[in-house]
mmJSON file of the N, C-alpha and C atoms, coordinates in Angstrom:
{"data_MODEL":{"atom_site":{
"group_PDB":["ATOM","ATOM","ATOM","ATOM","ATOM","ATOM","ATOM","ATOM","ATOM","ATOM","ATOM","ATOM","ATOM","ATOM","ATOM","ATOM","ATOM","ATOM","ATOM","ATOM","ATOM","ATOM","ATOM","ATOM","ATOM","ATOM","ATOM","ATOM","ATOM","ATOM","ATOM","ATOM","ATOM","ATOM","ATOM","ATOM","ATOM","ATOM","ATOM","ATOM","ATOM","ATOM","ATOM","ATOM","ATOM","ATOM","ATOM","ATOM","ATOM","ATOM","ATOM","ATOM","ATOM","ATOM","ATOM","ATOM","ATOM","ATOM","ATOM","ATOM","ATOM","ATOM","ATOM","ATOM","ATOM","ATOM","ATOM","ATOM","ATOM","ATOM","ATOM","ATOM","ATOM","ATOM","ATOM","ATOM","ATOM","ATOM","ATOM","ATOM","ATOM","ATOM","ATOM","ATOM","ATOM","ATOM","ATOM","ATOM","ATOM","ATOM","ATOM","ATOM","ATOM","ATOM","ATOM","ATOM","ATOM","ATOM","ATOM","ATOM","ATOM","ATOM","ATOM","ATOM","ATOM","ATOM","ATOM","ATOM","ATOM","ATOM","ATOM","ATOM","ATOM","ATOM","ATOM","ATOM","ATOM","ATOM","ATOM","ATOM","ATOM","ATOM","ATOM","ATOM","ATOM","ATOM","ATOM","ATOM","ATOM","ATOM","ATOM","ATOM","ATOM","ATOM","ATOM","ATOM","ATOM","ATOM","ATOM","ATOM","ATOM","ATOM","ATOM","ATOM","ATOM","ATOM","ATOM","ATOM","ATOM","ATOM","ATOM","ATOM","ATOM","ATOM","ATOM","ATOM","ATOM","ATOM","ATOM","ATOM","ATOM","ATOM","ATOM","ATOM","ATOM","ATOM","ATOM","ATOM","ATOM","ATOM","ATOM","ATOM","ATOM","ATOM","ATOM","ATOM","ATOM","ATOM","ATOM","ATOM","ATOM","ATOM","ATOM","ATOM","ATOM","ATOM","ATOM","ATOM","ATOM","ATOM","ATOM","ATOM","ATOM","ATOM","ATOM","ATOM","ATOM","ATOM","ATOM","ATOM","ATOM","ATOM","ATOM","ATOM","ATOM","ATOM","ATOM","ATOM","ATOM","ATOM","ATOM","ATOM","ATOM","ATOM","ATOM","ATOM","ATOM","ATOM","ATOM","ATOM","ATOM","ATOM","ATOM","ATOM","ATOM","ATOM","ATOM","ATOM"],
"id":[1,2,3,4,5,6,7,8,9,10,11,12,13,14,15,16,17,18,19,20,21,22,23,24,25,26,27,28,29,30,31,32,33,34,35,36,37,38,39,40,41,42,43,44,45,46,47,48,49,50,51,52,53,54,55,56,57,58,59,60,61,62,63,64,65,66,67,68,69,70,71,72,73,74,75,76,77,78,79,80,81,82,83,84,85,86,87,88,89,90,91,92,93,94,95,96,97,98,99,100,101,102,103,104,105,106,107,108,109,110,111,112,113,114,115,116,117,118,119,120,121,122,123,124,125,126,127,128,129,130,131,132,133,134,135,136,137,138,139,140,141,142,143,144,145,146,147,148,149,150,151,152,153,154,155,156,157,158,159,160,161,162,163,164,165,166,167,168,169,170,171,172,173,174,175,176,177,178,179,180,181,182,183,184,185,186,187,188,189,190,191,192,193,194,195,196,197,198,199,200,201,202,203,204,205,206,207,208,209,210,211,212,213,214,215,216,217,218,219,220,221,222,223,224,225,226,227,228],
"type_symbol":["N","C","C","N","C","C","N","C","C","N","C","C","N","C","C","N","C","C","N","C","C","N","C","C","N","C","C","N","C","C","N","C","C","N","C","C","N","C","C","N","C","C","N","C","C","N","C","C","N","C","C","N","C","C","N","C","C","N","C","C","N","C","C","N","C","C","N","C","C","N","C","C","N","C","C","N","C","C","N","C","C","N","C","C","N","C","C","N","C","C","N","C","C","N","C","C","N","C","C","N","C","C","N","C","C","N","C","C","N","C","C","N","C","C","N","C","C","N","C","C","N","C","C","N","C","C","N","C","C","N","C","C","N","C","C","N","C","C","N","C","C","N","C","C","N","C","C","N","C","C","N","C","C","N","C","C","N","C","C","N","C","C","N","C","C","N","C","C","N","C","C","N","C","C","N","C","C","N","C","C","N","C","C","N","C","C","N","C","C","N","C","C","N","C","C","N","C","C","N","C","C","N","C","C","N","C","C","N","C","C","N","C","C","N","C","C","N","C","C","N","C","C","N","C","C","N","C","C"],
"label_atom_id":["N","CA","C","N","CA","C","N","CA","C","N","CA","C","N","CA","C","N","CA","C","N","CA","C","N","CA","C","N","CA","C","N","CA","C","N","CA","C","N","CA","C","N","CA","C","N","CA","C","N","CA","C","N","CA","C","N","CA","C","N","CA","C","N","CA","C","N","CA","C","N","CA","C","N","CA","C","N","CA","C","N","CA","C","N","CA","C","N","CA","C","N","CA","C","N","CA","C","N","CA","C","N","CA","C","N","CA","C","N","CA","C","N","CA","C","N","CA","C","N","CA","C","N","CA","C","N","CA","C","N","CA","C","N","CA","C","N","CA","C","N","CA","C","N","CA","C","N","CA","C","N","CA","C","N","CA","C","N","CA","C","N","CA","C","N","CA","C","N","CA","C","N","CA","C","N","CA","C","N","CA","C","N","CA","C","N","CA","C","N","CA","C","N","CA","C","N","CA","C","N","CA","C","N","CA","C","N","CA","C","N","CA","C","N","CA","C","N","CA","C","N","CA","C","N","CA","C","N","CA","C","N","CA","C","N","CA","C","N","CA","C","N","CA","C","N","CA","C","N","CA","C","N","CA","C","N","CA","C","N","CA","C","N","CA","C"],
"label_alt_id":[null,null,null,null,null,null,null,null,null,null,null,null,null,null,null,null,null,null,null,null,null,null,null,null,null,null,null,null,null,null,null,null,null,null,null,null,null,null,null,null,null,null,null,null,null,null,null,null,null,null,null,null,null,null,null,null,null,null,null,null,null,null,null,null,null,null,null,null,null,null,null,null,null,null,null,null,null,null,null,null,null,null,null,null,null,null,null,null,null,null,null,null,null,null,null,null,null,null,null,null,null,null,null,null,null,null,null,null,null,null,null,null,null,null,null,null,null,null,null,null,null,null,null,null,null,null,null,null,null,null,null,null,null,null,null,null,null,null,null,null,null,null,null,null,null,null,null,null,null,null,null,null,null,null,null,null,null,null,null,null,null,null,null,null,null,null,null,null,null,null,null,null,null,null,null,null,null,null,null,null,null,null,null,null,null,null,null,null,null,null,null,null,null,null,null,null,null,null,null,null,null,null,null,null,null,null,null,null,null,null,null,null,null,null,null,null,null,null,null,null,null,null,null,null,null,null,null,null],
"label_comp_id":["UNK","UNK","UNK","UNK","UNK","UNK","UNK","UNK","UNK","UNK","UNK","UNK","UNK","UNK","UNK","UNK","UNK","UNK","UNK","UNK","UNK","UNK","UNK","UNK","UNK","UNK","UNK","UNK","UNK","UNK","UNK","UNK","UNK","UNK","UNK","UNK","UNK","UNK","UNK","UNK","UNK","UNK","UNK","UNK","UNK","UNK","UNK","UNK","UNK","UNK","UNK","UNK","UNK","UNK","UNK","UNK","UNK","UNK","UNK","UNK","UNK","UNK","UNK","UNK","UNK","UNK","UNK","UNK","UNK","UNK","UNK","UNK","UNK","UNK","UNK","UNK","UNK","UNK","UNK","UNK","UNK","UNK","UNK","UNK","UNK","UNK","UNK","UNK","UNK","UNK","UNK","UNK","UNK","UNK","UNK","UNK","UNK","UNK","UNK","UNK","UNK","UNK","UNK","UNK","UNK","UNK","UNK","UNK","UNK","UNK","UNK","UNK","UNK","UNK","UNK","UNK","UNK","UNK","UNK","UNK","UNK","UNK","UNK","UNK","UNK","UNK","UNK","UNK","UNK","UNK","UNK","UNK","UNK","UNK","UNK","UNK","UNK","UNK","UNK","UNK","UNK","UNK","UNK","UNK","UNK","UNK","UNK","UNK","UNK","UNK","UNK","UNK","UNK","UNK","UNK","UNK","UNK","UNK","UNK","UNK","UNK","UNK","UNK","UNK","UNK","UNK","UNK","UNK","UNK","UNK","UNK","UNK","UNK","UNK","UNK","UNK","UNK","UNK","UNK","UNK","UNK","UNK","UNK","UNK","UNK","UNK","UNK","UNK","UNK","UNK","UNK","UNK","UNK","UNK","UNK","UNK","UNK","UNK","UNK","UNK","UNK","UNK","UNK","UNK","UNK","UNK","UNK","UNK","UNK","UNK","UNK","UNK","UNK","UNK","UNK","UNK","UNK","UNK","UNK","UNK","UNK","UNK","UNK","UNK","UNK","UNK","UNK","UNK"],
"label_asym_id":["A","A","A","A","A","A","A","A","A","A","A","A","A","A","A","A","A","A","A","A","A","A","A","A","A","A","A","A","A","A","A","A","A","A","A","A","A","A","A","A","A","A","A","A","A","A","A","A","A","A","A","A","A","A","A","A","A","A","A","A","A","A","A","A","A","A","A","A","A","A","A","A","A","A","A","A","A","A","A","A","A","A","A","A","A","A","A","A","A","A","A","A","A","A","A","A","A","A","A","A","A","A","A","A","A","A","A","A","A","A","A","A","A","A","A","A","A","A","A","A","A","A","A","A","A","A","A","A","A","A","A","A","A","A","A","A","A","A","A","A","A","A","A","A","A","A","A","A","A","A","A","A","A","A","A","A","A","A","A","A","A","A","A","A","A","A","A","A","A","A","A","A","A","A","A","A","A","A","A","A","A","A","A","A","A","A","A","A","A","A","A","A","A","A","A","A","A","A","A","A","A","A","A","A","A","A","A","A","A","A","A","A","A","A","A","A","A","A","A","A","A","A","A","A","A","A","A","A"],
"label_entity_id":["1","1","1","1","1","1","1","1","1","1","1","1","1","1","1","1","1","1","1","1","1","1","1","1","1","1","1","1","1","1","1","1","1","1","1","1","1","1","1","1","1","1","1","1","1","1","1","1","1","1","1","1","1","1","1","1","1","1","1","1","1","1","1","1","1","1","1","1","1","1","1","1","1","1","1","1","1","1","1","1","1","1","1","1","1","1","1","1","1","1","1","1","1","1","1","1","1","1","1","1","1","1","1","1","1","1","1","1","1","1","1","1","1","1","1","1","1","1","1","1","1","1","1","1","1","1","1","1","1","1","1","1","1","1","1","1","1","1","1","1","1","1","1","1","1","1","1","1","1","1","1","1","1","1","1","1","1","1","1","1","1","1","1","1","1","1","1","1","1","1","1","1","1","1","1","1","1","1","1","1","1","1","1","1","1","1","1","1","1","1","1","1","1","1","1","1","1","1","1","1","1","1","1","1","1","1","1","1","1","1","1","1","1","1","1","1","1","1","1","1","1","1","1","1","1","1","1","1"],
"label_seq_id":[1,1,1,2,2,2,3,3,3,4,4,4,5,5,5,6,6,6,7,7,7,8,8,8,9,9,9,10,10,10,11,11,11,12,12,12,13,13,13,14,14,14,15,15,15,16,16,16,17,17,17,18,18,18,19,19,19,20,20,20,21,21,21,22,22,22,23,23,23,24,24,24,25,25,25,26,26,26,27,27,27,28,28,28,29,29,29,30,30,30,31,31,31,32,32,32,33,33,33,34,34,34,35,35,35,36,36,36,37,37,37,38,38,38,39,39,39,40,40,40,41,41,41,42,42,42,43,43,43,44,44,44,45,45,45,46,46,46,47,47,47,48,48,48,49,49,49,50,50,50,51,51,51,52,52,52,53,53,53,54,54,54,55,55,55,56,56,56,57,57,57,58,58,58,59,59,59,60,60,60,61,61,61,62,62,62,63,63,63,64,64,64,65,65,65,66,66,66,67,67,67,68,68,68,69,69,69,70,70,70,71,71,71,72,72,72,73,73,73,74,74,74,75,75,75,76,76,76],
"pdbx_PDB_ins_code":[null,null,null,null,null,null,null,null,null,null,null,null,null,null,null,null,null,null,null,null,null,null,null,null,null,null,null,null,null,null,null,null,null,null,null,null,null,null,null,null,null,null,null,null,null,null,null,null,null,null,null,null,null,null,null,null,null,null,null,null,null,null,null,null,null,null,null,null,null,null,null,null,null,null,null,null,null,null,null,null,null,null,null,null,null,null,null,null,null,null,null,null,null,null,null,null,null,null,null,null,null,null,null,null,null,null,null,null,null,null,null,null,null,null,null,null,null,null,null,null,null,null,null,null,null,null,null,null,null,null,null,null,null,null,null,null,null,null,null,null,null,null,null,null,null,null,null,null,null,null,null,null,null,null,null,null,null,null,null,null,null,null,null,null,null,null,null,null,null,null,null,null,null,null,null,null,null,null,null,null,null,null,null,null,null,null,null,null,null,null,null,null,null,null,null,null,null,null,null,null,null,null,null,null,null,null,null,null,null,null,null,null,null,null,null,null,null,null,null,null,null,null,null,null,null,null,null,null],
"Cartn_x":[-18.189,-17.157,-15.791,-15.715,-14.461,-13.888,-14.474,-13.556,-13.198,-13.708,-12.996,-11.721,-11.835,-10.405,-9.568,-10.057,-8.684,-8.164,-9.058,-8.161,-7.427,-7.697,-6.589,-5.288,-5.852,-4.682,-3.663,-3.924,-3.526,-2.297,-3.103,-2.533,-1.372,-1.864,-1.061,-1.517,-0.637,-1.217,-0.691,-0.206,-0.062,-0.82,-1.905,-3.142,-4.184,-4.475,-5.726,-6.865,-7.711,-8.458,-9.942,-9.809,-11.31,-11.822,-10.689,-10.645,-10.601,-9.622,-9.471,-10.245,-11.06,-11.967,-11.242,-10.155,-9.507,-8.016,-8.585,-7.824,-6.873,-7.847,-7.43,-6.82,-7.744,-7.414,-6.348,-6.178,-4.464,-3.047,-3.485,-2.778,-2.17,-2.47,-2.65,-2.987,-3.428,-3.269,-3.48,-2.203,-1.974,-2.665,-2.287,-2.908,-2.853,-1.545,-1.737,-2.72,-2.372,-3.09,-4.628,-4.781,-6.61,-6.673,-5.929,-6.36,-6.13,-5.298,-5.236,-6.761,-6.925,-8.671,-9.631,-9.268,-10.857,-11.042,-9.57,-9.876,-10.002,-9.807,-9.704,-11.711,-11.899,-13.306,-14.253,-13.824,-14.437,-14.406,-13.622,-13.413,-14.022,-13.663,-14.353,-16.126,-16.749,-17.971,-18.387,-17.947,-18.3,-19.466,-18.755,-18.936,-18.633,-18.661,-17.801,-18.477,-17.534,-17.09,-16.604,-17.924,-17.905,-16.892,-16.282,-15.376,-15.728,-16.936,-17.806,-17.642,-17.899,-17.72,-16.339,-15.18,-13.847,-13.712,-14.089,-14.164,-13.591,-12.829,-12.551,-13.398,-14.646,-15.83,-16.369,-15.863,-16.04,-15.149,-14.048,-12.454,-11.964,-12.299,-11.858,-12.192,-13.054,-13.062,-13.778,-13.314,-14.213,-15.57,-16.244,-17.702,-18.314,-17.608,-18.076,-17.914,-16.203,-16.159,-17.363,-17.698,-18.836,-20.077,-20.749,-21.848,-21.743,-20.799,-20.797,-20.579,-19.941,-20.362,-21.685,-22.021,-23.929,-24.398,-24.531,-24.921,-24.7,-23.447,-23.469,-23.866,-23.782,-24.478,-26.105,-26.401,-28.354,-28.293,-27.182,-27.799,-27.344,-26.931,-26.73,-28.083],
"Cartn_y":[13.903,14.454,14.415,14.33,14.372,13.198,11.826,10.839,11.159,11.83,11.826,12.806,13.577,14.692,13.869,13.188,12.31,11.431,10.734,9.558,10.828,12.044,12.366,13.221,13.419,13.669,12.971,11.689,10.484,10.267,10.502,10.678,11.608,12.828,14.021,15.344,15.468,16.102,17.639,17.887,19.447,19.893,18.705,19.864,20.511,21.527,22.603,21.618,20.64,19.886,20.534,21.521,22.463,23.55,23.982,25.054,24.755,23.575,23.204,22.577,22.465,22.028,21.868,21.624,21.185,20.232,18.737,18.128,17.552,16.482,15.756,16.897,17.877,18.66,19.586,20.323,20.371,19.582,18.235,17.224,17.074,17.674,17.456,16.121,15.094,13.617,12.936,11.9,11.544,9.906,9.358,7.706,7.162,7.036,6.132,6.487,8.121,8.457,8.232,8.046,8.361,6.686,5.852,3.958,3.774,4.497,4.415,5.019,5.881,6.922,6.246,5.751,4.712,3.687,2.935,1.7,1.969,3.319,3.678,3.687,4.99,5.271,3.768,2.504,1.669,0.907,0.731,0.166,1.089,2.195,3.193,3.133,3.879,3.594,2.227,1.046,0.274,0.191,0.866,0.962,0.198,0.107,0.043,1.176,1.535,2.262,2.147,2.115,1.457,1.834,1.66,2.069,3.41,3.727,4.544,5.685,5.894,6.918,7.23,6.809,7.5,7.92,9.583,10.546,11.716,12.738,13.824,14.781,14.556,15.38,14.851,13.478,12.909,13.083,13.634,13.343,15.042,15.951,16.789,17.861,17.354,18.0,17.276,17.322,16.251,17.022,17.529,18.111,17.153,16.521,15.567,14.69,14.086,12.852,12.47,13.721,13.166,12.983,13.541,13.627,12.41,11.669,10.41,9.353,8.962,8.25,8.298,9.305,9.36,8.53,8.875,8.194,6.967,6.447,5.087,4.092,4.627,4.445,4.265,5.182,5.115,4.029,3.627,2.622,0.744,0.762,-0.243,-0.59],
"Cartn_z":[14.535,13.688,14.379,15.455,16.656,15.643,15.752,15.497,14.013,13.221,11.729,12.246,13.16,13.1,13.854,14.809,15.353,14.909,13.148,12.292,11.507,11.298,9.815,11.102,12.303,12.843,13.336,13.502,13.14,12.19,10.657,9.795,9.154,9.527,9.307,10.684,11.442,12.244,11.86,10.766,10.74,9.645,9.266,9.033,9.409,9.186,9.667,9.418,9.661,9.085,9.242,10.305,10.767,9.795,9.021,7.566,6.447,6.676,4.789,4.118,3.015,2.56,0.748,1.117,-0.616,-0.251,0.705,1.333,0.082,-0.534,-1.966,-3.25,-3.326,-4.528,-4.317,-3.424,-2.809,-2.405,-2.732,-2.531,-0.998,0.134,0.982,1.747,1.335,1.738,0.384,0.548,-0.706,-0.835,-1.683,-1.774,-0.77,0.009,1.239,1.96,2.37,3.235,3.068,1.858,1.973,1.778,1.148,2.142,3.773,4.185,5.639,6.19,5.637,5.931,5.785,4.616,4.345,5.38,5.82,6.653,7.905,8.459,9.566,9.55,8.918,8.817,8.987,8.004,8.169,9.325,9.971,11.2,12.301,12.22,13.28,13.252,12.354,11.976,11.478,11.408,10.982,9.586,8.234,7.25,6.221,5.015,4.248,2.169,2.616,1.503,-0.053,-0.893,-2.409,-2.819,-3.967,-4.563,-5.66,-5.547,-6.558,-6.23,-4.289,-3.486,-3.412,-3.73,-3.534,-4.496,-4.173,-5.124,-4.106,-4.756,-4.258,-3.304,-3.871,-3.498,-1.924,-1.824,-0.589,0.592,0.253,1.192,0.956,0.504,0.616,1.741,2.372,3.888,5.251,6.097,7.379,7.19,6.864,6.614,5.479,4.612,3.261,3.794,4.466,4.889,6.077,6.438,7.915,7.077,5.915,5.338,4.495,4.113,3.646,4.4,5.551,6.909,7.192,7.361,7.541,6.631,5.14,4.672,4.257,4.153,4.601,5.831,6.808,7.403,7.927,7.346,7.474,6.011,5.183,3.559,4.583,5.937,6.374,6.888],
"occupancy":[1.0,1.0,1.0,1.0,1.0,1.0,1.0,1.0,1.0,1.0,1.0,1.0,1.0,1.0,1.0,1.0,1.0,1.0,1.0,1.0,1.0,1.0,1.0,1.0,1.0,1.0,1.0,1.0,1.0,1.0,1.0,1.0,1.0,1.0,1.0,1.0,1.0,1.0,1.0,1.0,1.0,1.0,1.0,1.0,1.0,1.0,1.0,1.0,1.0,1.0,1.0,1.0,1.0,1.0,1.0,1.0,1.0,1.0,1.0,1.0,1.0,1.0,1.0,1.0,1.0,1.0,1.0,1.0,1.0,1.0,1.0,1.0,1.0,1.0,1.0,1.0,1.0,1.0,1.0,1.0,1.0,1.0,1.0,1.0,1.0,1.0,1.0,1.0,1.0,1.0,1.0,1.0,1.0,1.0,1.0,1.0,1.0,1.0,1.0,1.0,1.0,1.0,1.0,1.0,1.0,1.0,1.0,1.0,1.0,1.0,1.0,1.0,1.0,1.0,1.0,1.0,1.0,1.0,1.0,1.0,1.0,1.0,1.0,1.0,1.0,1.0,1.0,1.0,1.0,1.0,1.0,1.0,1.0,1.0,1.0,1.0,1.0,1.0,1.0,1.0,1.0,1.0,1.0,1.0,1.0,1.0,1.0,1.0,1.0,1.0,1.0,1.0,1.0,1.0,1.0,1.0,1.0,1.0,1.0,1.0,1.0,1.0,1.0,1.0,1.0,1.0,1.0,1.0,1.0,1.0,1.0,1.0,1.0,1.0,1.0,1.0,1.0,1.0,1.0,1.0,1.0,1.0,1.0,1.0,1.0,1.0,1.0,1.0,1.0,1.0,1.0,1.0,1.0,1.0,1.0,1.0,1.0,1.0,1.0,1.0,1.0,1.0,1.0,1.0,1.0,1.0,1.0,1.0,1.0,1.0,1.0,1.0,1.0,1.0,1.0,1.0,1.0,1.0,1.0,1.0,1.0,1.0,1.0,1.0,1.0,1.0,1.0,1.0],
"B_iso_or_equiv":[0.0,0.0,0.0,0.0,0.0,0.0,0.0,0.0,0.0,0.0,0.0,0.0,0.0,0.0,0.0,0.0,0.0,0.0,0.0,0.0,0.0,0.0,0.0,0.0,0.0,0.0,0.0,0.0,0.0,0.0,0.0,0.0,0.0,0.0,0.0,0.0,0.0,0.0,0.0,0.0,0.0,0.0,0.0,0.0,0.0,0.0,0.0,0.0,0.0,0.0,0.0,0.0,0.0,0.0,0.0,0.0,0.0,0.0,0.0,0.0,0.0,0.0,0.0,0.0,0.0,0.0,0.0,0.0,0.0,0.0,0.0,0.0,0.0,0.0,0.0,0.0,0.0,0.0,0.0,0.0,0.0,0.0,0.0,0.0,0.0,0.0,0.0,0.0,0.0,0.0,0.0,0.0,0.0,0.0,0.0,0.0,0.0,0.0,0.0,0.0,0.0,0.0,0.0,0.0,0.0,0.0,0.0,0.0,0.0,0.0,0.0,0.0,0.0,0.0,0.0,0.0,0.0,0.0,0.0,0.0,0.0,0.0,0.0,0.0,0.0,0.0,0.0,0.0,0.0,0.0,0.0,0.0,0.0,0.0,0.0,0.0,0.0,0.0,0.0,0.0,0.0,0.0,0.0,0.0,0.0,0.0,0.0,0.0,0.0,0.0,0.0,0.0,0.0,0.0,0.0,0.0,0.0,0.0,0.0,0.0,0.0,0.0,0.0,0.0,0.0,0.0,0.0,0.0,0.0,0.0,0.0,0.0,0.0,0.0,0.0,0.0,0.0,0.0,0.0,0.0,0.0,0.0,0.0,0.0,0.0,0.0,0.0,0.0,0.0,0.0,0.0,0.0,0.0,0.0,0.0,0.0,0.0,0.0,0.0,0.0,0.0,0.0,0.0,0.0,0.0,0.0,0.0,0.0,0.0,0.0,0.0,0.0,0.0,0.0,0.0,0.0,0.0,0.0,0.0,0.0,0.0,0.0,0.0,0.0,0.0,0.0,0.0,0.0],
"pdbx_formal_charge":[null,null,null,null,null,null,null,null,null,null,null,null,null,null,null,null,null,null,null,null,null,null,null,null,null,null,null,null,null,null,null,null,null,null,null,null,null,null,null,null,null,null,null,null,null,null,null,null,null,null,null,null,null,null,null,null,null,null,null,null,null,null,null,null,null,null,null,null,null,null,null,null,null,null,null,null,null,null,null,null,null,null,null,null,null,null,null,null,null,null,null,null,null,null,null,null,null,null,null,null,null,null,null,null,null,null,null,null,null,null,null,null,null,null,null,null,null,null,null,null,null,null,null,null,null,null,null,null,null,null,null,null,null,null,null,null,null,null,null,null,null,null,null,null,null,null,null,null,null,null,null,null,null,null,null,null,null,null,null,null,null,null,null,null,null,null,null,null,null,null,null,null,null,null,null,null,null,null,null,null,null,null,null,null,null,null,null,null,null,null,null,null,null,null,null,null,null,null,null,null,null,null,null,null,null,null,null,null,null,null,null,null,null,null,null,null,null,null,null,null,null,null,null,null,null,null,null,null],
"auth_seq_id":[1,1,1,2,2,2,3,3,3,4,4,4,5,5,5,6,6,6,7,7,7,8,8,8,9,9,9,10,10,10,11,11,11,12,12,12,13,13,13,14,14,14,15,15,15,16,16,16,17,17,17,18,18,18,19,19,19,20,20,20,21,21,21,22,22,22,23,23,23,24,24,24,25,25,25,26,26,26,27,27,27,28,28,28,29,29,29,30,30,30,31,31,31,32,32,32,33,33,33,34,34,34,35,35,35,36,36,36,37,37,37,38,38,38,39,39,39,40,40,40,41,41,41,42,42,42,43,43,43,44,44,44,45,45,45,46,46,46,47,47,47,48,48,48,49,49,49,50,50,50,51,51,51,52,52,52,53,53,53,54,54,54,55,55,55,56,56,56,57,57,57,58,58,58,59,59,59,60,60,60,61,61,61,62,62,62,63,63,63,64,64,64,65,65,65,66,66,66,67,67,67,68,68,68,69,69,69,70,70,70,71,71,71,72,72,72,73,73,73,74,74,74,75,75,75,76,76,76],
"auth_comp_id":["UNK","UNK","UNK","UNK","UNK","UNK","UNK","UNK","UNK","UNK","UNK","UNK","UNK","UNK","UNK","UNK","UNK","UNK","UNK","UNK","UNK","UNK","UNK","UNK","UNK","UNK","UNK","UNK","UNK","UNK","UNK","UNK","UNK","UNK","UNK","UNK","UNK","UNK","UNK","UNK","UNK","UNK","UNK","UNK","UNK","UNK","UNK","UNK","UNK","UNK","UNK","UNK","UNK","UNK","UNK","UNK","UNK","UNK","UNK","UNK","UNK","UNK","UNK","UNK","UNK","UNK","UNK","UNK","UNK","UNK","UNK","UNK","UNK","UNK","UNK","UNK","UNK","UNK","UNK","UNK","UNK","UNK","UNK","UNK","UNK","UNK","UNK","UNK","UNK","UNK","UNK","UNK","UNK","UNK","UNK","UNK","UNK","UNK","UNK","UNK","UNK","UNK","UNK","UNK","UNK","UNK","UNK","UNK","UNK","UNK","UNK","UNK","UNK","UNK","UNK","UNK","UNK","UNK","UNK","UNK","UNK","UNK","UNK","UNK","UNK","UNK","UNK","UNK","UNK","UNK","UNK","UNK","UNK","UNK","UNK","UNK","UNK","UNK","UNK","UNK","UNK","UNK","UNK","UNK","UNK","UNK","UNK","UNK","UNK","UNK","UNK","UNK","UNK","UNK","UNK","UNK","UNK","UNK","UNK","UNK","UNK","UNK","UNK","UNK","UNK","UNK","UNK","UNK","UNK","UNK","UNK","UNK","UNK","UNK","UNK","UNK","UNK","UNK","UNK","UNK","UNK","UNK","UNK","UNK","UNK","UNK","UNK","UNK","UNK","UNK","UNK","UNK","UNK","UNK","UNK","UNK","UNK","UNK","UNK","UNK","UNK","UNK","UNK","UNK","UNK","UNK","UNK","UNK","UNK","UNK","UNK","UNK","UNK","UNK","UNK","UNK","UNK","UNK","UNK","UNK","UNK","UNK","UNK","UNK","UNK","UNK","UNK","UNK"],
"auth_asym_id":["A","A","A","A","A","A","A","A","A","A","A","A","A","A","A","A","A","A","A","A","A","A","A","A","A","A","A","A","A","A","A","A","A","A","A","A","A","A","A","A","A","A","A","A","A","A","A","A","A","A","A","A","A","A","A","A","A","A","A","A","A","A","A","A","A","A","A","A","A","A","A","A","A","A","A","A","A","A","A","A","A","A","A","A","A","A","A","A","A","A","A","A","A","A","A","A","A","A","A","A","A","A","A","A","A","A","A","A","A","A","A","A","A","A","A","A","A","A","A","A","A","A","A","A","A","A","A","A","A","A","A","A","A","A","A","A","A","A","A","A","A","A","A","A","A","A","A","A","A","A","A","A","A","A","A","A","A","A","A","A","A","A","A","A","A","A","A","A","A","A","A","A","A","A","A","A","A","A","A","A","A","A","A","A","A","A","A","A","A","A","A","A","A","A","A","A","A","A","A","A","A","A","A","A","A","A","A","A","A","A","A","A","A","A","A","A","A","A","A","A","A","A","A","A","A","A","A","A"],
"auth_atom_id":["N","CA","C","N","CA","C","N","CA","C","N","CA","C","N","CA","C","N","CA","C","N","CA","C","N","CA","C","N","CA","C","N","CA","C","N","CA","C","N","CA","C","N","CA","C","N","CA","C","N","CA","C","N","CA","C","N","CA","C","N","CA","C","N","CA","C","N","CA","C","N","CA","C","N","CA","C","N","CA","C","N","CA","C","N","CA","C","N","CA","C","N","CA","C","N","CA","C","N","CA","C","N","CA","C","N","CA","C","N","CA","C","N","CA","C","N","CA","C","N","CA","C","N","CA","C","N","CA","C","N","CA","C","N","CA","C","N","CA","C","N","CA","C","N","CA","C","N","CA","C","N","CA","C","N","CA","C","N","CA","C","N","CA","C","N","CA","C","N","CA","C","N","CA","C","N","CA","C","N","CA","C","N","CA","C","N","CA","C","N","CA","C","N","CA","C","N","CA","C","N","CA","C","N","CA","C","N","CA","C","N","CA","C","N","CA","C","N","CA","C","N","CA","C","N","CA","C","N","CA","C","N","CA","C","N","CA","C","N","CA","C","N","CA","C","N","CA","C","N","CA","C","N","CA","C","N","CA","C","N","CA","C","N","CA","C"],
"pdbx_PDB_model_num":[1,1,1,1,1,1,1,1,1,1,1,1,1,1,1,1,1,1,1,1,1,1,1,1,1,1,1,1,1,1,1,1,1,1,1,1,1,1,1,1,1,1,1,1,1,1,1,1,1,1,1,1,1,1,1,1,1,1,1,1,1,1,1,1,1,1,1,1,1,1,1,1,1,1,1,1,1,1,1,1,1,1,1,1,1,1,1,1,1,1,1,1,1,1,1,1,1,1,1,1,1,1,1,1,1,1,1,1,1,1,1,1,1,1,1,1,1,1,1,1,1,1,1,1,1,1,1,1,1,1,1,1,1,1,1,1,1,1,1,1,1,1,1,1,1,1,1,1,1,1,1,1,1,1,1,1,1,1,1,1,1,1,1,1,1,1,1,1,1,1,1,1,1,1,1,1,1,1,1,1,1,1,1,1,1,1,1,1,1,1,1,1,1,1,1,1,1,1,1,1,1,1,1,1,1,1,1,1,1,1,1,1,1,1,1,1,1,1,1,1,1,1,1,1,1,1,1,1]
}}}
């Protein structure tokens, strides 16, 4: 989980990313930010990420974003 907090701090480093769990639905990282996330994530984990899964429910907290890395991962 370390490396998901060091891509969105990356990204935006003045968010709480350890508490907030309404990243997307607070608008808290916006379009870029969450294509910069995705390609980061994919390159980091060596994933790739349907277009089915970019859903709010996935990106709205590093606890989802890590539980969907997992599982993309164990579907490789």
């Amino acid at each position: 989980m370390e490396k998901i907090y060091d891509i969105l701090k990356d990204i935006n480093p003045d968010i709480d990313y350890k508490t907030r769990t309404d990243l997307i639905d607070a608008h808290l990282l916006d379009s870029l930010s969450i294509i910069s996330l995705i390609a980061e994530l994919e390159d980091v984990f060596d994933i790739t990420v349907p277009a089915v899964d970019i859903i709010p429910e996935n990106f709205n907290s590093v606890q989802a974003m890590y539980a969907l890395v997992e599982r993309l991962s164990e579907e490789d």
